[in-house]
C-alpha positions as CSV (number, residue, x, y, z in Angstrom):
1,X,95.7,102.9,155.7
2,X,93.1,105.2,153.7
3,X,95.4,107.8,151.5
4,X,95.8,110.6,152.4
5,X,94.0,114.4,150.0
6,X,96.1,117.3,151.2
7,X,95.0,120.4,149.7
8,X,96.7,120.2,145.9
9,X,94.2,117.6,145.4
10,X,96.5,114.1,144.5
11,X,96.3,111.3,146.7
12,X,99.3,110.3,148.5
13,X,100.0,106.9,149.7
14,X,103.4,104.8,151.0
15,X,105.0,103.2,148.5
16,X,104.4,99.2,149.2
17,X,101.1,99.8,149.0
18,X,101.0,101.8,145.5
19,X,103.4,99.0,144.5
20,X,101.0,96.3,145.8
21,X,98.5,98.6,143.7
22,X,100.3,98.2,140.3
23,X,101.3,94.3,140.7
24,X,97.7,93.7,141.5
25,X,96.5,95.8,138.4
26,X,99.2,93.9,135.9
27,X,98.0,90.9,136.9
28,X,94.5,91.6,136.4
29,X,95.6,93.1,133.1
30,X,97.3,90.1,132.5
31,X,94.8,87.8,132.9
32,X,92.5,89.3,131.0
33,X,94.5,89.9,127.6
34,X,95.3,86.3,128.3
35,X,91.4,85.4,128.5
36,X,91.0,87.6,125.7
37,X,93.0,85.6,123.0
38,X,91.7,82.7,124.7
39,X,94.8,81.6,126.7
40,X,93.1,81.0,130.1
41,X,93.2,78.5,132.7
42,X,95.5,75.5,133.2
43,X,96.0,74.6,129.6
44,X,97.3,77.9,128.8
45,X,100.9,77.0,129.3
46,X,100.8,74.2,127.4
47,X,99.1,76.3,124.3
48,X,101.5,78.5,124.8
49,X,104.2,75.4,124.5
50,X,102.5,74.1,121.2
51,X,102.1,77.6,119.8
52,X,105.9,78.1,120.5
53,X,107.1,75.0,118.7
54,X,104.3,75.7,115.7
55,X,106.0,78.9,115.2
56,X,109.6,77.1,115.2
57,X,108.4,74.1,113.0
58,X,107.3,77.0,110.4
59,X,110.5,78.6,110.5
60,X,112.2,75.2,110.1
61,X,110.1,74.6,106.9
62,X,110.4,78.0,105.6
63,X,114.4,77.3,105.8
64,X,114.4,74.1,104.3
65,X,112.1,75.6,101.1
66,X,114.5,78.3,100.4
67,X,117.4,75.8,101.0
68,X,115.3,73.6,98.4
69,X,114.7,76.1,95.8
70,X,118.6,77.6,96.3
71,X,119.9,73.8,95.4
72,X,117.3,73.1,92.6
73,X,118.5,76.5,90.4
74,X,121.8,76.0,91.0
75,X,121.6,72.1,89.8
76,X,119.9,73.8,86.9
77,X,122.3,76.5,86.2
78,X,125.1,73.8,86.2
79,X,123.3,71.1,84.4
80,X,122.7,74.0,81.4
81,X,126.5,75.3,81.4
82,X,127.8,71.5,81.4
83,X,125.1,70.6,78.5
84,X,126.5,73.9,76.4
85,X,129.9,72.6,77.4
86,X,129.0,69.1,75.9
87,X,127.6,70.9,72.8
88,X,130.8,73.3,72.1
89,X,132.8,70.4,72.4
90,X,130.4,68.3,70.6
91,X,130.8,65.4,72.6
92,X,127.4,64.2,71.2
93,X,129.0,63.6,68.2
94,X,128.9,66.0,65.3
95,X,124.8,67.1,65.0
96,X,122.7,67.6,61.7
């Protein structure tokens, strides 16, 4: 059915086919911001996939650094108050 111009001058059309319309212009947009970036064709899922679980194993590392860096100063701040301790008490014996 060709739309219809009454005299205003915008197109009127029934709306399954203007839906029909937009679906087919999202795909198409789709398709190519996907073959854009370089995400096309039957491997795309499965980049997709391996992107997905780079990003994961980054945030997995990331995580375990800071969880790293959070034990190592606090084994330091402890080791330094348990060495003063051992030196006020002078369990090293009694110095020069």
């Amino acid at each position: 059915m060709a739309p219809q111009r009454p005299e205003d001058g915008f197109v009127r059309m029934p709306e399954h086919e203007f839906e029909a319309i937009l679906a087919r212009a999202a795909e198409e947009g789709a398709k190519r911001a996907l073959a854009d970036v370089g995400l096309e064709g039957d491997e795309a899922a499965l980049d997709i996939r391996d992107l997905r679980s780079m990003l994961d194993l980054l945030r997995l590392v990331r995580r375990t650094a800071v969880q790293t860096v959070v034990r190592a100063v606090t084994t330091a701040v402890l080791l330094a108050l348990l060495a003063g301790v051992a030196i006020k008490l002078k369990v090293f014996g009694n110095g020069p």
